[in-house]
C-alpha positions as CSV (number, residue, x, y, z in Angstrom):
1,X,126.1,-5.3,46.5
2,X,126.1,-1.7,45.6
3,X,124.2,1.2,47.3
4,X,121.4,1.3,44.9
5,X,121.2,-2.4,44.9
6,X,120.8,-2.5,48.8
7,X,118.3,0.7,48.4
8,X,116.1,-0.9,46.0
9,X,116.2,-4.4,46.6
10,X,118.3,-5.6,49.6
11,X,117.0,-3.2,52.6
12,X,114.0,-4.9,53.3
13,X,115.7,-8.0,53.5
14,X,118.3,-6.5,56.3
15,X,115.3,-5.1,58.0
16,X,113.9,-9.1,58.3
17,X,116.6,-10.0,59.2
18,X,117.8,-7.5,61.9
19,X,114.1,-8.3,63.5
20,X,114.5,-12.1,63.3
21,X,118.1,-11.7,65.2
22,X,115.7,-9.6,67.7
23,X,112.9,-11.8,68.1
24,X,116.0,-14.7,68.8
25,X,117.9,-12.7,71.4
26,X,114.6,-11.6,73.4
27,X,113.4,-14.6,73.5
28,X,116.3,-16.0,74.9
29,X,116.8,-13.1,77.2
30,X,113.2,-13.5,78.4
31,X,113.7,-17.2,79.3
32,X,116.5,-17.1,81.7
33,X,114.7,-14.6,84.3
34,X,117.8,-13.8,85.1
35,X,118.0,-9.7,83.3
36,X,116.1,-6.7,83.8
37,X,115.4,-6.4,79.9
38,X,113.9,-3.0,78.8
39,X,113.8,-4.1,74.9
40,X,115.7,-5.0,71.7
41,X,115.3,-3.0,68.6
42,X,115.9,-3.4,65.5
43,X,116.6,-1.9,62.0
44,X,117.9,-1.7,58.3
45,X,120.6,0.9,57.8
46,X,118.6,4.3,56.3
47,X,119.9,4.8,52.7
48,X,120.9,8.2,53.8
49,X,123.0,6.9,57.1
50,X,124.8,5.1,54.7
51,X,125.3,7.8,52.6
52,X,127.1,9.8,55.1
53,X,129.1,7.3,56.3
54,X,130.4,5.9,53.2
55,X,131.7,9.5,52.5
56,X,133.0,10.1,55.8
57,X,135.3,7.2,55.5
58,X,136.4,8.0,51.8
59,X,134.2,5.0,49.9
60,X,132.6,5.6,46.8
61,X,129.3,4.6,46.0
62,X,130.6,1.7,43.9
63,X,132.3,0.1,46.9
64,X,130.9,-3.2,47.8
65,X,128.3,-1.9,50.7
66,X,128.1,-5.3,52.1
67,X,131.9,-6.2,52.4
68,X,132.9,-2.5,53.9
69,X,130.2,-1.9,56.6
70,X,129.1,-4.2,59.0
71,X,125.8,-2.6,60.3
72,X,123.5,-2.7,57.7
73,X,121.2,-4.7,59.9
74,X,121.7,-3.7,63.4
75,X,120.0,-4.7,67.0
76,X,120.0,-2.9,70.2
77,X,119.9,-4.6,73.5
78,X,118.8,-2.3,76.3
79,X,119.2,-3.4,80.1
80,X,118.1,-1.1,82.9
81,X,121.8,-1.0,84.5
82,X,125.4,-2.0,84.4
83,X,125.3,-5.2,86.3
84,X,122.8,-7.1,84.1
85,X,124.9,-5.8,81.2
86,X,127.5,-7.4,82.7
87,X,125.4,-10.2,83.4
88,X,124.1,-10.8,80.0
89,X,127.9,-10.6,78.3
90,X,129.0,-12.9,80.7
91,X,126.2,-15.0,80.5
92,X,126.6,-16.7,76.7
93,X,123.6,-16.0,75.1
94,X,125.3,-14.4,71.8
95,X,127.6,-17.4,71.5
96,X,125.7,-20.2,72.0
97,X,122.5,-18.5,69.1
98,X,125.0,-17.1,66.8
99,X,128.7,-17.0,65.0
100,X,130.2,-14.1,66.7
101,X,132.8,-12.2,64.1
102,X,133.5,-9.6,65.9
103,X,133.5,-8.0,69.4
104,X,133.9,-4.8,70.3
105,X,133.6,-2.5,73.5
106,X,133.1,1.1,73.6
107,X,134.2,3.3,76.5
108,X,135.5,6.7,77.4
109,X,138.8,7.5,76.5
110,X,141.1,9.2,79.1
111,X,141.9,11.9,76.1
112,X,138.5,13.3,75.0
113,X,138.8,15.5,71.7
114,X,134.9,15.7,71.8
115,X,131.2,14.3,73.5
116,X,131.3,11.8,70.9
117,X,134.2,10.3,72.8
118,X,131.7,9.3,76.1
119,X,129.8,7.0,74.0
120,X,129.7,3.6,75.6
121,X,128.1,0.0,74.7
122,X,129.5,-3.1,73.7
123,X,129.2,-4.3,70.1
124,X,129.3,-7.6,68.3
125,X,128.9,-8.1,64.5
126,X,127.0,-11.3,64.3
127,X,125.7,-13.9,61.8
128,X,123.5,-17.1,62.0
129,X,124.7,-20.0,63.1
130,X,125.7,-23.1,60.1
131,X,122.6,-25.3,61.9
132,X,119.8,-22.3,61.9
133,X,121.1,-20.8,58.8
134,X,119.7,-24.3,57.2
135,X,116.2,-24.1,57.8
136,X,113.6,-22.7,55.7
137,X,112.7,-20.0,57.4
138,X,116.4,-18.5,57.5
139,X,118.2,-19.7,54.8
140,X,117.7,-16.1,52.9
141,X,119.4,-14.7,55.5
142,X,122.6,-17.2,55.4
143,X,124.9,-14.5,54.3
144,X,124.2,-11.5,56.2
145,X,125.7,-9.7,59.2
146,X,124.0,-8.0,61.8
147,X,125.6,-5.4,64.6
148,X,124.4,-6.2,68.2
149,X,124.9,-2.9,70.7
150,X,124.1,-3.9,74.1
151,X,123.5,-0.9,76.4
152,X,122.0,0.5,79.7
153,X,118.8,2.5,79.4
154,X,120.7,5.9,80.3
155,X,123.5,5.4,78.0
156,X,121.0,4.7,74.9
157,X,119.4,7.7,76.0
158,X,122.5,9.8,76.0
159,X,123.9,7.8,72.2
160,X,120.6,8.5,70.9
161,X,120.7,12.0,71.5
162,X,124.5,12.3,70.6
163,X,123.6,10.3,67.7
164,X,121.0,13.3,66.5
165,X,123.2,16.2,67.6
166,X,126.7,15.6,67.3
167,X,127.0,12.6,65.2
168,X,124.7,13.6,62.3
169,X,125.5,17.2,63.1
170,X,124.9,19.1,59.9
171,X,127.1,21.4,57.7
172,X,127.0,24.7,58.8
173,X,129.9,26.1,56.7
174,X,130.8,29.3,59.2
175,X,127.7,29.5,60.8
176,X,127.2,28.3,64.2
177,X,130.4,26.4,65.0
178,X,131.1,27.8,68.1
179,X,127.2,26.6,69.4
180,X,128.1,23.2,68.1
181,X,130.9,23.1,70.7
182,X,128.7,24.2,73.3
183,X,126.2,21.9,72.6
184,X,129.1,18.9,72.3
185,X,130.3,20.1,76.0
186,X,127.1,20.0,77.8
187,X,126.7,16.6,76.5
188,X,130.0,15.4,77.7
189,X,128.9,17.0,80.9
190,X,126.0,15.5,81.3
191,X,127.8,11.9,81.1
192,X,130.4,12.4,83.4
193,X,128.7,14.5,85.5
194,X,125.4,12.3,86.0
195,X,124.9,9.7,83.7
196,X,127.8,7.7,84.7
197,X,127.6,8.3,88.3
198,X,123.7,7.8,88.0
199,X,124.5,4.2,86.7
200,X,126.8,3.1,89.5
201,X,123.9,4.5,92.0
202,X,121.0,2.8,90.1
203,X,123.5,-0.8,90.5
204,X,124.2,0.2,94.0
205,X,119.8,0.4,94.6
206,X,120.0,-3.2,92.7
207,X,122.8,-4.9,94.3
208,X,120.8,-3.3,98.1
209,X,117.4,-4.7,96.7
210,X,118.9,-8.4,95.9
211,X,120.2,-8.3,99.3
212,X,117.5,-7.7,101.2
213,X,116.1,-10.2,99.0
214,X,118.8,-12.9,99.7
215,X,118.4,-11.9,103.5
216,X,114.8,-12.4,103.3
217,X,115.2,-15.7,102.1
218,X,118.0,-16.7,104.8
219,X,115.9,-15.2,107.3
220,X,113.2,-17.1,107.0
221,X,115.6,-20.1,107.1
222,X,116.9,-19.7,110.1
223,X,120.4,-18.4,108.7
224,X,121.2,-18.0,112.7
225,X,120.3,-21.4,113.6
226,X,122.4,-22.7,110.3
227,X,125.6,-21.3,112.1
228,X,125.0,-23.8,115.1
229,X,123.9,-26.8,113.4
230,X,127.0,-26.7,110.6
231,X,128.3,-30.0,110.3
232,X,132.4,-28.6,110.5
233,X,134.0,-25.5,111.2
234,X,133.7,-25.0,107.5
235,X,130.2,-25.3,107.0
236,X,129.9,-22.4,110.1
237,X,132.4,-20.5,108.5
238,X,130.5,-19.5,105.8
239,X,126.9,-19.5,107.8
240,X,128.4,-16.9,110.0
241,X,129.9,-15.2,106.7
242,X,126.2,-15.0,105.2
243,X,125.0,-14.1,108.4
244,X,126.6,-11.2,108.9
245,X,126.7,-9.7,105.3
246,X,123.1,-10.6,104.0
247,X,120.8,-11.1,107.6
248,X,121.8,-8.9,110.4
249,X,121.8,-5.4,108.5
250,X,118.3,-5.9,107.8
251,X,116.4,-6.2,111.2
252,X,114.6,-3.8,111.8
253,X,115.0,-3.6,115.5
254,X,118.2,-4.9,116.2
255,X,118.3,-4.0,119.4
256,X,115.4,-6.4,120.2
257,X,116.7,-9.3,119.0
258,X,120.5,-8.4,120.1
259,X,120.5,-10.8,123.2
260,X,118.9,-13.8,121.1
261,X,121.8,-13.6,118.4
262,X,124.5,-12.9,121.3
263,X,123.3,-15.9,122.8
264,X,123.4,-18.1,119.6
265,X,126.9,-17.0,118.2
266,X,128.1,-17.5,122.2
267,X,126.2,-21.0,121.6
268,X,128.2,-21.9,117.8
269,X,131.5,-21.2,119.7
270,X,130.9,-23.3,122.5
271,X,129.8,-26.4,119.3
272,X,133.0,-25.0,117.2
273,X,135.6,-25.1,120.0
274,X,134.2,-29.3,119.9
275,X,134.4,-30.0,116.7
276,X,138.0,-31.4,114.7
277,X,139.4,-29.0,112.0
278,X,137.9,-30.5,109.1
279,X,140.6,-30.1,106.0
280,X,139.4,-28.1,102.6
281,X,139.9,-30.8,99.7
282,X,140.1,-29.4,96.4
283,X,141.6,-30.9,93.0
284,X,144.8,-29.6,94.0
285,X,145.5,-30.5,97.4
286,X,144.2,-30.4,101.0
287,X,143.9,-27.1,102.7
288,X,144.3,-26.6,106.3
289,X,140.0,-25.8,107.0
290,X,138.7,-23.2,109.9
291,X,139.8,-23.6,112.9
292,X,138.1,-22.8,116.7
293,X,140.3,-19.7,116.8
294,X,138.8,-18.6,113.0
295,X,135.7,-18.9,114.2
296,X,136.1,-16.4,117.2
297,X,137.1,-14.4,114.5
298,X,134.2,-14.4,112.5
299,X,132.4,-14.1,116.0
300,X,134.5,-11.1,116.6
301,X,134.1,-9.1,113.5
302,X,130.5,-9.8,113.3
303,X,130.1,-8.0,116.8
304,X,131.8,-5.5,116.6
305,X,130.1,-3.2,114.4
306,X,126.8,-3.4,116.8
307,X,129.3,-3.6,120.2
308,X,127.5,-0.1,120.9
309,X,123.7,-1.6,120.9
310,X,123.9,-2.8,124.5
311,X,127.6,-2.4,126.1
312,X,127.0,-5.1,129.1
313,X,125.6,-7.4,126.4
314,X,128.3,-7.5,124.8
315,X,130.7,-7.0,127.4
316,X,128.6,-10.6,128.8
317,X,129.5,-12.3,125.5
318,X,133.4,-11.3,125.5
319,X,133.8,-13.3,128.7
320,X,131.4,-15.8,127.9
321,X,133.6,-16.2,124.6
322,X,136.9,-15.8,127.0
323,X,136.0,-18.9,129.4
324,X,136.3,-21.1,126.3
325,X,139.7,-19.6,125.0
326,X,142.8,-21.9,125.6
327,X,145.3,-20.7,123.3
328,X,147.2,-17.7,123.0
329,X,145.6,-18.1,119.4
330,X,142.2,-18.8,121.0
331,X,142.3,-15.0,122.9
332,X,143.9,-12.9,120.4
333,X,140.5,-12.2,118.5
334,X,138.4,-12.3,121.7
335,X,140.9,-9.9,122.8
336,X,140.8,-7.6,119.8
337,X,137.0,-7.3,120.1
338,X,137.1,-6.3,124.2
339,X,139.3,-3.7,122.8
340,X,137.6,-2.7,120.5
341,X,134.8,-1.9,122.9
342,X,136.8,-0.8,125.3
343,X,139.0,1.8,124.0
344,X,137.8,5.5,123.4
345,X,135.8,6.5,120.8
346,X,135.4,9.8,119.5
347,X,131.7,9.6,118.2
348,X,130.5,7.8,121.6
349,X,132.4,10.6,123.6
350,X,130.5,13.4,121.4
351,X,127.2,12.3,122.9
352,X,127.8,10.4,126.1
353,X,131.5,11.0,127.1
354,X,132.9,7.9,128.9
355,X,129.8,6.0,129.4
356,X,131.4,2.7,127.9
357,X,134.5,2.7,130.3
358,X,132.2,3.7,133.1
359,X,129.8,0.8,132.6
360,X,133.0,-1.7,132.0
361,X,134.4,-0.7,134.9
362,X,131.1,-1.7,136.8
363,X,131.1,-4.8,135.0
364,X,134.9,-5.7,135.6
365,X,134.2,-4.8,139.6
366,X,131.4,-6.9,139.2
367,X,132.9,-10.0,138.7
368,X,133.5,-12.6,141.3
369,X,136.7,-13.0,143.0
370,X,138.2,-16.3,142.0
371,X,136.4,-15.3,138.0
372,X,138.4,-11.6,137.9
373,X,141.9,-14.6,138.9
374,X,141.0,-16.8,135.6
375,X,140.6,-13.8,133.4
376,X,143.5,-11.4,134.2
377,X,144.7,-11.0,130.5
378,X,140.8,-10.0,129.7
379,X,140.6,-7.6,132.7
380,X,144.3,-6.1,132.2
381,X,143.3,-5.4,128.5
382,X,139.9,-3.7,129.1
383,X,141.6,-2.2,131.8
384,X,144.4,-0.6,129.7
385,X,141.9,1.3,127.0
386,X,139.8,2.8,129.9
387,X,143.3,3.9,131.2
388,X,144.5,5.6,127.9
389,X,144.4,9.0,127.5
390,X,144.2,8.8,123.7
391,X,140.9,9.2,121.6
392,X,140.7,8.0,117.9
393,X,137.9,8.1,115.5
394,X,136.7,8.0,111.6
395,X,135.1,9.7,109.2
396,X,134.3,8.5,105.7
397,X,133.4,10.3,102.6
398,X,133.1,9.8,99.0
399,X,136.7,9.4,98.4
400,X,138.5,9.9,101.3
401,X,138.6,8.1,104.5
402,X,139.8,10.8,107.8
403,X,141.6,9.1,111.1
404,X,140.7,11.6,114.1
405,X,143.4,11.5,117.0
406,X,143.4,13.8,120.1
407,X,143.3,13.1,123.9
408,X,140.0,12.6,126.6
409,X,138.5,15.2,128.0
410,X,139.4,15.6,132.1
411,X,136.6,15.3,134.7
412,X,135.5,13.9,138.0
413,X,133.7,11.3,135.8
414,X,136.5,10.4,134.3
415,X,138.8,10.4,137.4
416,X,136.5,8.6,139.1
417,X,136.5,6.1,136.4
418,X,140.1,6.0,136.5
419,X,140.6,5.5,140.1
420,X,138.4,2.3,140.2
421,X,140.3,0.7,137.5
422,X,143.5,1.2,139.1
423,X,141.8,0.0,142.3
424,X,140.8,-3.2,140.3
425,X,144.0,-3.7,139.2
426,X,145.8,-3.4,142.5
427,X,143.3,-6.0,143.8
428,X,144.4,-8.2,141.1
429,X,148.0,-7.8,141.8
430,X,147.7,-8.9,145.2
431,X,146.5,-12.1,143.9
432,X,149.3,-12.7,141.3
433,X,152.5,-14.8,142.4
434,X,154.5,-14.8,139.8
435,X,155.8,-12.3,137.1
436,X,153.7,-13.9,133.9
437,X,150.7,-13.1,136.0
438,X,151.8,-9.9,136.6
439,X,152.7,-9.0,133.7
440,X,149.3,-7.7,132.1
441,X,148.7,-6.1,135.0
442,X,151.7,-4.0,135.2
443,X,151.0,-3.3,131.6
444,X,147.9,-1.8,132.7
445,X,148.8,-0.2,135.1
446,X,151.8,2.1,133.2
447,X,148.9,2.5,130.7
448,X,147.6,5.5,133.3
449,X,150.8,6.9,133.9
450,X,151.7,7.9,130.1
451,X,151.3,11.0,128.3
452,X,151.7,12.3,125.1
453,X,152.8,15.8,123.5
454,X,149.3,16.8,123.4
455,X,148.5,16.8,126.7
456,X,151.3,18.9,127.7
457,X,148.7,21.5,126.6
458,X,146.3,20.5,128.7
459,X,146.5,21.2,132.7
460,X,143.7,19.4,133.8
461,X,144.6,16.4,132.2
462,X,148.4,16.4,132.8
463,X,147.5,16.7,136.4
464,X,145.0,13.8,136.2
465,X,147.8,11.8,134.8
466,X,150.8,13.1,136.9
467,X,148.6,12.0,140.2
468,X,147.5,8.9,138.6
469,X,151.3,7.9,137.9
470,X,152.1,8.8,141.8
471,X,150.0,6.6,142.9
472,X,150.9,3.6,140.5
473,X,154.6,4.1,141.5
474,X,153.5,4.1,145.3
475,X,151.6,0.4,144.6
476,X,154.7,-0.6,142.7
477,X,156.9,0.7,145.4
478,X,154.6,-1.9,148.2
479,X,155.7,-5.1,145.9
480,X,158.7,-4.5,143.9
481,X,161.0,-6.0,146.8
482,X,158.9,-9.3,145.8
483,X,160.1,-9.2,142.2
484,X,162.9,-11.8,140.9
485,X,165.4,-9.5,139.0
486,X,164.8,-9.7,135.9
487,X,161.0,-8.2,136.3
488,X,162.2,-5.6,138.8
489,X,164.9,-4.4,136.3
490,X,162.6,-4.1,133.4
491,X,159.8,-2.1,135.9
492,X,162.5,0.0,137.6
493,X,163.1,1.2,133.9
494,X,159.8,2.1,133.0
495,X,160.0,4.1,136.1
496,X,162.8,5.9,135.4
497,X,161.1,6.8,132.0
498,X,158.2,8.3,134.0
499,X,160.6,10.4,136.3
500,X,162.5,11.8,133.0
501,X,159.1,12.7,131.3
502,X,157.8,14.6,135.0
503,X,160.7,16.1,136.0
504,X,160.3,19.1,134.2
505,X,156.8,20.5,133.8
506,X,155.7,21.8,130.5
507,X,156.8,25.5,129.6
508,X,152.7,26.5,129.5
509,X,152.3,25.7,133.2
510,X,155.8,25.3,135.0
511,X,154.6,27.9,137.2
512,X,151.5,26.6,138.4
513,X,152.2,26.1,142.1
514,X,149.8,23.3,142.3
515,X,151.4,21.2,140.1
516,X,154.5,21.9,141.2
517,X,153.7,20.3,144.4
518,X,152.2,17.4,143.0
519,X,155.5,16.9,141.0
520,X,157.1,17.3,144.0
521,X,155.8,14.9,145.5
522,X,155.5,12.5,142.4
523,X,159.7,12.7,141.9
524,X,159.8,12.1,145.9
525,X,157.4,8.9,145.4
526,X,160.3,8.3,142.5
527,X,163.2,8.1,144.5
528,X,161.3,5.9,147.2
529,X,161.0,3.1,144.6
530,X,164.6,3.2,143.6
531,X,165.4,2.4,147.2
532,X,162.5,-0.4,148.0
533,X,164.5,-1.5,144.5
534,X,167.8,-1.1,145.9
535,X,167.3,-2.8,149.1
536,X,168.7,-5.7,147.8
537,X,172.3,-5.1,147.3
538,X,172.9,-8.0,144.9
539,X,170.4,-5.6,142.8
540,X,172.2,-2.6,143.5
């Protein structure tokens, strides 16, 4: 077929064609109810488009117009964003209505010579099917090819005005070439600059809007219910999963409803921590399936974004979690997450200062006697964040992700704060016998006494912590003759360690008399505990 042929006689034929591979794709499209489907278009090549473009490529117009170019009938399919683009390619619609000949996608290069370079879809040249091809109503069409573009709505709208400007630009000889340019940059501007980024967001409102959808739907299921009544530690597994990604950011009031889901997920642990590991069988083998200690996990990292909404609620729910902990296993995530809430936070000091360690220490001192003996790890590790000095937050943005570090700000809140928690922990240390009980504690306890180069800039603090580490040294002083060796050797090091990092005050405030007599007096307290330690010669 030449070019005059396909002009005078062929063209309409391409045209009925182009619009029956239309009508077949939108109908298809239209059945699943699965895409958001603007439209499909369809056309013949114009004589004059095929003009151009036989020249441009060196053809004459002899050449065989049906052998050389694919797109004398062409379709569009135009979706409102990437994902059901993605959706509909992955989906098998072209394959299972037509032969596919071809496939083709069309992105960005990382070298871009011009604007035409941005142009993006995905292409397929295309012809009927053997089986449709047959029937009456098709069999003129038998032979032909037809180019599919599938495209977002933004991207069509950015080809077809590339297509007008730059494409088909026209031959100005010497006149206006520099305006072309122009005109080509602003349109490779405008793609990178907010088309493409305009797509991600319009997926991004898509992907938020199916959500809430999904969550809707789970909601109104009971999705928190489901994580009690799963039949194994597998099933609960993923109900917490769901749970947490697709229900709980979508209360409205979380806050009311905080104690009910506490409650529940205290509840599934209590069920989990009864039920057998249940192995995952798949066709290739069995696969060890969640365990108790997995789902505290889950538990855990479900919390701990919302530990803020109510800090004795949660704080409730860490020891409720802790009482059913066995295994070193068992406590490592329920220990994770009373960290977690423990430890000091940059954001929650901007606005309330040490309001979470001051209400933790209430709660710890509120704990029964013969409870605060059962959970000593619980209480040493709470108790070691409030004592740290350090303060850590984050910031996030577009591309970057900042780590803040720095050290607490010194007051009589604080102090006060500071003191009670040592208090605690010299309580518990009266109870402990033996050196695995103490052994948290003590941990603790050094906690208040170290420092870091920062604060050697900061007076207030460094004499907070310089009395604080007097006064653990004094405690330890009262016991250490009680200690078999092997614990008093370790603690008379860490000790020593403390008197190398006080015995010389920093440069800023070495002459600070105040502090010079609390040194004083710390180095004295020093010296005692080397000879409580020494007492026993054997030690000695």
């Amino acid at each position: 077929m030449k070019l005059n042929e396909y002009e005078k006689e062929h063209r309409e034929r391409y045209a009925a064609f182009a619009a029956q591979v239309a009508s077949i794709l939108e109908s298809a499209i239209r059945q699943t109810e699965t895409f958001n489907l603007q439209q499909v278009q369809s056309r013949a090549k114009d004589v004059q488009s095929l003009v151009d473009k036989l020249a441009k490529y060196g053809f004459s117009e002899n050449v065989d117009v049906a052998a050389e170019v694919k797109d004398l009938a062409g379709c569009r399919a135009i979706f409102y964003s990437n994902s059901d683009v993605s959706r509909f390619l992955d989906s098998g619609i072209v394959e299972e209505n037509f032969e596919v000949i071809e496939r083709k996608l069309h992105h960005p290069s990382r070298e871009l010579s011009n604007g035409a370079d941005l142009y993006m879809a995905n292409h397929y040249v295309l012809k009927l099917k053997a089986s449709r091809a047959e029937l009456a109503e098709y069999i003129s069409f038998a032979d032909l090819k037809c180019e599919l573009q599938v495209q977002t709505i933004l991207n069509h709208s950015w080809a077809a005005t590339a297509h007008d400007t730059i494409y088909k630009k026209p031959k100005l000889d010497d006149f206006g070439a520099k305006a072309i340019e122009r005109i080509e940059e602003r349109l490779a501007k405008i793609a990178k600059r907010y088309l493409i980024p305009a797509g991600y967001e319009f997926d991004r409102v898509l992907h938020d809007f199916d959500r809430l959808l999904e969550g809707k739907k789970l909601l109104d299921g009971d999705a928190l219910q489901a994580i009690l009544d799963a039949s194994d530690n597998n099933v609960r597994a993923d109900a917490l999963e769901t749970f947490t990604e697709n229900v709980l950011p979508f209360y409205d009031d979380i806050p009311g409803v905080w104690r009910d889901i506490l409650e529940k997920l205290v509840d599934a642990a209590q069920v989990a921590k009864t039920v057998p590991q249940k192995e995952n069988e798949t066709p290739f083998g069995n696969f060890p399936g969640q365990s108790f200690s997995d789902i505290l996990s889950k538990i855990s990292e479900t919390i701990k974004p919302y530990r803020y909404i109510d800090v004795t609620l949660t704080f409730e729910t860490i020891l409720a979690l802790y009482r059913l902990v066995e295994t070193d296993e068992e406590r490592k995530p329920v220990l994770e997450l009373a960290e977690t809430l423990a430890k000091h936070d940059l954001e929650v000091w901007k606005s309330a200062g040490p309001v979470v360690q001051e209400i933790l220490i209430d709660q710890l001192n509120a704990i029964q006697l013969e409870e605060q003996s059962r959970n000593i790890s619980l209480i040493a590790e709470i108790s070691s964040c409030i004592l740290g000095s350090e303060i850590s937050g984050t910031t996030w943005g577009a591309d970057v992700v900042t780590l803040h570090r720095g050290s607490v700000v010194a007051s009589q809140t604080l102090q006060s704060i500071r003191s009670r928690t040592i208090a605690l922990l010299e309580s518990l240390l009266k109870q402990c016998s033996t050196p695995t009980e103490r052994a948290p504690i003590l941990n603790a306890l050094f906690q208040a006494t170290r420092t870091s180069h920062e604060l050697h800039s900061r007076r207030d603090l460094f004499s907070m912590i310089l009395q604080d580490s007097l006064r653990v040294i004094e405690t330890l002083t009262q016991i250490v003759a009680v200690m078999p060796f092997d614990e008093r050797q370790k603690t008379e090091q860490r000790v020593f360690q403390r008197y190398r990092w006080y015995s010389v005050l920093p440069e800023d405030f070495s002459d600070d008399d105040e502090l010079i007599k609390v040194q004083g007096e710390f180095l004295e307290t020093t010296k005692k505990f080397r000879e409580a330690a020494n007492a026993d010669t054997e030690f000695e």
